[in-house]
Phi, psi and omega in degrees: 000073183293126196204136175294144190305322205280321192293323176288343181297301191309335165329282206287320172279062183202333175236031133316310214071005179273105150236114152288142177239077170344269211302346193251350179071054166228166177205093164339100176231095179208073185308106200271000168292148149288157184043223212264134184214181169180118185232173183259139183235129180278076200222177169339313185208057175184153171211139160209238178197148193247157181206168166205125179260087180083256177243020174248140173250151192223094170282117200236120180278135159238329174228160178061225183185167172210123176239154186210110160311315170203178219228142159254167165195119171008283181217170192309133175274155162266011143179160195218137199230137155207141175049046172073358200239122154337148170225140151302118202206147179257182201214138161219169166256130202224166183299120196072034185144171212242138181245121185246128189219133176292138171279351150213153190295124167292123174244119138277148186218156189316127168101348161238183194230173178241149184258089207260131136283136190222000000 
């Protein structure tokens, strides 16, 4: 079971549900791993870890920031959290999955997590 050092990392986020799309500021979280896990995510100008403790997903900044117009996710969340405070999103239905998009753009920044109840 041989695996190139870099390629494996594509494994584990693929089975994270973690893709971010920079340019459009939108990000894919729709873990097909099962129960509770917590991996490291990476992109151009931000790095922390994702996680999920029951029925919460937890995007944790460790460096930098990531911002986002809009969130995809498996099914509607019952709530979206950063810094103890809602965020407000209209819903769309999307192929596979719910599309959540802000009316204004979300920054994570180091030392906070953005919080999914789902």
């Amino acid at each position: 079971h041989y695996s190139r050092a870099m390629s494996s990392w594509t494994t584990m986020l693929a089975a994270a549900g973690f893709k971010p799309d920079l340019p459009n500021k939108s990000l894919t979280l729709m873990p097909a791993a099962p129960g509770d896990f917590r991996i490291p995510w990476a992109t151009a100008s931000a790095f922390g870890t994702l996680s999920r403790a029951g029925q919460t997903l937890s995007l944790s900044c460790a460096h930098g920031q990531l911002e986002l117009s809009a969130l995809r996710l498996r099914q509607h969340a019952e709530s979206i959290r950063i810094g103890g405070r809602n965020l407000a999103s209209d819903t769309s239905n999307a192929e596979g999955g719910v599309i959540h998009k802000f009316s204004k753009p979300v920054i994570v920044r180091a030392a906070e997590a953005l919080q999914i109840a789902e």
